[in-house]
Structures are given as C-alpha cells and as structure tokens.
N, C-alpha and C positions, 0 to 999 in steps of 0.2 A: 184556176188554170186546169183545164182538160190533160188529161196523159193519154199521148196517143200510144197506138201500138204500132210499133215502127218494122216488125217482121211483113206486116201487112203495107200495100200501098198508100200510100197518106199526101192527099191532092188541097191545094188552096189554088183557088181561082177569081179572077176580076173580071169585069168589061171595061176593055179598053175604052180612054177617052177621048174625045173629038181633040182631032190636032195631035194625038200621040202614035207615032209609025213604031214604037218597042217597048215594051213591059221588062222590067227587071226584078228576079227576087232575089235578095242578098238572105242567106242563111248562116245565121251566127247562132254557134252551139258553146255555151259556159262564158256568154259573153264578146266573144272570138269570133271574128269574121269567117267562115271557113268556107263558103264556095257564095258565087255569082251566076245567076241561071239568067241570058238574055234571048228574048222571043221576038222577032218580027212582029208586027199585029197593026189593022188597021184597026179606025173607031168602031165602036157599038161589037165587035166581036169578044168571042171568051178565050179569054187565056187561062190554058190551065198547067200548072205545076205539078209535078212530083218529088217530094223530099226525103221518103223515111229510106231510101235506095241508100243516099248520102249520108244521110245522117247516124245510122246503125253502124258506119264506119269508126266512131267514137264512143262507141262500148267500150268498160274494161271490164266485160264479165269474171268475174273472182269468187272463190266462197273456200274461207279457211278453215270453216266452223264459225265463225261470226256471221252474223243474218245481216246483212245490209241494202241500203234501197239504192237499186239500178237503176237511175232515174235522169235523162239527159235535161236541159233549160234550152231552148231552141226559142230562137227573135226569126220570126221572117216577119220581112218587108219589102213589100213590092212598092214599085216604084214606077212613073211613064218616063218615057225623053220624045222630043218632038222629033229625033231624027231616027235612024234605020241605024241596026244594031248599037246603041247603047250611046246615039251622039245626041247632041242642041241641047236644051233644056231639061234637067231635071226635075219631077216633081213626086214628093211622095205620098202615097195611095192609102198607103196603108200599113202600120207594125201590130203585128200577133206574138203573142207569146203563149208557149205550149208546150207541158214537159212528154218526153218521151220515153215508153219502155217499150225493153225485150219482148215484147209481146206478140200476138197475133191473133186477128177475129178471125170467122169462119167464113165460107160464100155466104151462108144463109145468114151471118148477120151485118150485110151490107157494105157499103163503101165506109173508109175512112173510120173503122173501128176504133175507138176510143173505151177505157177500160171507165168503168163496169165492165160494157156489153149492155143491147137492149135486151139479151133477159132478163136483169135483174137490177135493182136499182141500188145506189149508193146513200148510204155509207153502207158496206157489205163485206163479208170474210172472201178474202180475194182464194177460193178453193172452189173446185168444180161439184163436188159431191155435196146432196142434200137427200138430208133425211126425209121419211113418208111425212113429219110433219112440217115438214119445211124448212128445218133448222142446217144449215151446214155441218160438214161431221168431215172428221179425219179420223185414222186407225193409227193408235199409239201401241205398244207393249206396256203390261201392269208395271208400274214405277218406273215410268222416264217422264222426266221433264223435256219443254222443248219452247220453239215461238210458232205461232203460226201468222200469215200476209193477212191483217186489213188496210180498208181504204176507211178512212173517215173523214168527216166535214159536210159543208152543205153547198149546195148551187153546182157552180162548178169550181168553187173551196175545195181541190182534196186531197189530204197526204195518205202517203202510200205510208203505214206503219209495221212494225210486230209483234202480235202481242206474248207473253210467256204465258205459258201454262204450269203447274207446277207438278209433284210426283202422283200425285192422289185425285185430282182435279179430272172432275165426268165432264162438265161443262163451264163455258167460260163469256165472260160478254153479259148484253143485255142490260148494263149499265153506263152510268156516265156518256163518256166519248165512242165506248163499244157498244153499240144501242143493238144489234143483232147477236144473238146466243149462236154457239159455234159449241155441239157436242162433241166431244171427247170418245170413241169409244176405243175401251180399255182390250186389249187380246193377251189371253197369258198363253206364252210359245216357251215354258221351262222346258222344255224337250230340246229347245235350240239355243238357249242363252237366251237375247231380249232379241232375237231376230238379227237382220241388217239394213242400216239407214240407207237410204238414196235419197239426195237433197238435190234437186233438179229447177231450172228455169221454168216455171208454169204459162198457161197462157196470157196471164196478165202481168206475164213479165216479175214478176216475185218470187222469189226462194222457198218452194214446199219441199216437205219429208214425203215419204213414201218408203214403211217398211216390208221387206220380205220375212216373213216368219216361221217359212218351217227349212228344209235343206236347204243348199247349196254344193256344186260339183263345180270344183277348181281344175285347170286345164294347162297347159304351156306347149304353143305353138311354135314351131323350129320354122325359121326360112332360112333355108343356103345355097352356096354355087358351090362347087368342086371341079377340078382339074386334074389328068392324069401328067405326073412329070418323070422326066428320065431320072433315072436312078441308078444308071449303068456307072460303074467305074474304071476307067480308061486308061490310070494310071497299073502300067502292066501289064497282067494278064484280067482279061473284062470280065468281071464279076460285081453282084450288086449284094447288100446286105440286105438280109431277109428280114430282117426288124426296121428297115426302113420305109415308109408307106409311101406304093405308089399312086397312089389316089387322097387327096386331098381336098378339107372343106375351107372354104376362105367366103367372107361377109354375111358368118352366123349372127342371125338374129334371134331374139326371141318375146313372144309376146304374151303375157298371161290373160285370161279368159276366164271367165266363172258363172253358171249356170246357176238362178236361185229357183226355187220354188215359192208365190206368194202367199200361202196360207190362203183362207177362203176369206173373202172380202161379198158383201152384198153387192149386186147388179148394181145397184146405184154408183158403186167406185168404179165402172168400167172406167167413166170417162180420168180419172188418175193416171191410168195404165196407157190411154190414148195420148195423155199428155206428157208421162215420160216418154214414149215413142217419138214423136214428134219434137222434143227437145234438143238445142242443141248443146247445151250446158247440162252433163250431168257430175257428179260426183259420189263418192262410196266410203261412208266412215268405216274403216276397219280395225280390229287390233293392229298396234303400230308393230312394224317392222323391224324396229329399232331399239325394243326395250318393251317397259309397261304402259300402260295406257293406249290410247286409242289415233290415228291421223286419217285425214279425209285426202283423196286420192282422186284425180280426175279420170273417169270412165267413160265407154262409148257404149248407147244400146246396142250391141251385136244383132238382136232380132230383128228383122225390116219388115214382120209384118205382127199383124193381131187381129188376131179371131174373137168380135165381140163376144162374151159368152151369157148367156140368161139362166135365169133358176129355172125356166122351164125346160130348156135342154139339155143343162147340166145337171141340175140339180143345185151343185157346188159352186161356183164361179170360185176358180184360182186362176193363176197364169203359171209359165216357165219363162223367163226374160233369160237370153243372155249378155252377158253384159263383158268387153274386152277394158283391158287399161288403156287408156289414151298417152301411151309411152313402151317404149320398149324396153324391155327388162334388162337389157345386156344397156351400160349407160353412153348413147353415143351424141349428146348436145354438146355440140358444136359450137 
C-alpha cells in the first residue's frame, strides 16, 4: 500500500461507462464510511476526484515524547449508477486502498506525491539531509540517544517505522530490514547543555528531531485593554482617593516567545530548517516547569521567512528561528 501525502492534492480518476449518467466515490477512512462524493458524467469522459482536502480532516497529530506513526487506512471506491446524481443501478468500478500521511511533495515533484518522493527510492530514512556520500545524516548532541523515521519493505509493501539510535552510535542501518546507512553526526555544544530538541512533522509526514545548539533568548509578550473609570466619591463632600487607580487593565494576556540560535549545520541541512518552517506540528522538549526532568510543549515557528544560506556566502551556515508557545501563559481553556 502506497502512503500518500495528503498536505498535497491527491486525485483518483475513472472513465465513465457506457450507460452510466454519475460516478460516485465513497471514502472510508479506519474502516468508516466518512464522506460521498457524487459527479454527473456522460460515457467515455474522465472523472476526477479530490480526497486528501477530506481526508487530513482525521489527523490526530500528537507527540508526548513517544515517536508514533501518523498514518490514516483510506478505501475509495468508485462506483457508476445509470441515472443523474446518484439514482438506477448501481455498479462497482473499482476499491483502492491507500494509507495516508501528514505529508507534502513539492511542485517540482509532481502530481499526487506519495512518500518516498521520486528523488529517492525506498526502503530509505524518511530525513531530508544527505551526506556528500550519499548516506542520510541528522545532528545529535554527544551522548543522546534518540529514533529517527524510516520506510521499509518492498514494491509498494511499506511501513512507515523508527528506528533508535543509542548514546555512542556514529552510524546506524545498512542491515537487515534497515538496508540504508543513516550517519549520526555527533556536535559537542558543553557551552549550552546538550542544546534544545524540536521534534517537528517532516515532509514525509514523520516525527523528526532537529536540535539548536548554542543560545537562546526568552521573551513574554503582554496583550491588554484598559479603561479609564470614575473614581469620584459623591457620598458628601466629592473627593476621590489617591491610592485608587483610575486607569485600568482588563483581558491581560500573555505569551511566551524564545529566540534560538542553531549552531552551525553544513549547507546540506538547509532543507531541515525548510522543513521545520513549513510545518505545522512542531513541539519543544524543555526542562519541565514543574519540578525535575524534562516535558515537550507544543510551539509555533514565529519566523515566516528563511534565508537559504551557503558556505560560500556565509562561510558558516546557522540560522535564528524564533519560536512562540502555542498557548497563552496566563491559563484561560475554556
């Protein structure tokens, strides 16, 4: 079964047959009937469908710290009737079955993306960055463990998995079921602690890390209204107390904001930084709030744009992202 990427348009189409005046696709997502698309159509013409619009509506993007596969089960089946919108005869054309992720091709890689992508062929480490020799590579801090998204299987066999890496571990794969080598490379950031995680939706729809390694600048943003009120005291002789304010703020909000710096990453990791931009699911392990250890926290890129940068302009390639909480600090869920 193909995984489509359903960020993107995702079209299945028939020719209608002799004697059928309407086409129907039923789309059932986990089994479940969930929408009816019916078309007018005389014979020998094409009908074409669009599904991933609908279907993306049955995401539960989540990540608590566990790596899980976001991955819908989607049945279309089309269907003729010999009469005008959806009446006479029944007949069925045709059922597909196709799993669907959070994902999204580019213009230049065509209609109706399905992950891999034709860049690159599968089984493959579902991450955008490849080394000069060709091998995939992601940037850890010295002694963390972690998973990183492949695909494996054959044809169009393919599970979406993840594999661990462990504390020590340069490289991983190249055996077994992981038949592609996925380098490791190790960054010691002791100036900052081990850096900070950001575990984002990727373009193949899978849970990647991406850390920042050198600063960070923390921020809290105020929204309010105020009103000026009487304060006069009328009881008497008209006097107001001087400790009383007559100006007031009412429906303070507030939002926290944080500014990192990425530490230097090779030209090759541009496209990471493209793809948390572009994401709409990100999150921020940080020390936890509430005691020891650590909680992941759901964030927004605050940055709206990126300046691709080369080693031959910069020298360096880093970035500054900044990143807001996807929540207001003051708690007002309703």
């Amino acid at each position: 079964m193909s995984q489509k990427a359903l960020r993107s348009p995702q079209y299945i189409n028939v020719t209608a047959a002799a004697g059928s005046l309407s086409t129907e696709l039923a789309i059932s997502i986990g089994g479940t009937l969930r929408y009816t698309l019916i078309k007018n159509t005389t014979a020998g013409s094409n009908v074409v469908f669009e599904y991933a619009e609908l279907a993306r509506d049955y995401f539960t993007t989540s990540f608590n710290g566990l790596y899980t596969i976001q991955e819908l089960s989607i049945t279309l089946a089309l269907s003729s009737y010999t009469g005008a919108n959806g009446t006479g005869t029944k007949s069925l054309i045709s059922s597909t079955n196709v799993k669907g992720v959070d994902g999204f091709g580019t213009f230049m890689e065509g209609a109706n993306p399905a992950i891999p992508f034709p860049s690159r062929t599968a089984p493959a480490w579902l991450v955008c960055s490849q080394a000069s020799n060709g091998y995939s590579q992601i940037f850890v801090p010295t002694g963390v463990a972690g998973k990183a998204p492949y695909m494996k299987g054959q044809g169009d066999d393919y599970q979406l998995t993840y594999e661990d890496y462990t504390i020590t571990e340069v490289e991983i794969g190249g055996e077994g079921d992981i038949t592609q080598v996925l380098k490791i490379n190790r960054v010691d950031c002791t100036k900052y602690g081990q850096g900070t995680k950001f575990t984002f939706v990727n373009k193949f729809g899978m849970l990647q890390d991406i850390y920042f390694f050198l600063k960070n600048v923390k921020r809290l943003n105020r929204t309010t209204e105020s009103f000026q009120r009487n304060i006069i005291n009328t009881t008497g002789a008209v006097t107001y107390d001087v400790n009383d304010a007559a100006k007031k703020h009412f429906n303070t909000e507030g939002t926290q904001s944080n500014t990192f710096n990425s530490g230097y990453y090779p030209e090759a990791a541009n496209c990471m930084f493209e793809e948390l931009l572009l994401s709409n699911y990100v999150w921020m392990t940080r020390p936890s709030t509430s005691g020891a250890g650590e909680e992941v926290v759901p964030v927004m890129v605050k940055s709206s744009d990126l300046v691709y940068k080369t080693s031959l302009n910069e020298k360096l390639v880093e970035y500054t992202v900044e990143f807001e909480d996807a929540f207001d600090y003051i708690n007002n869920v309703r």
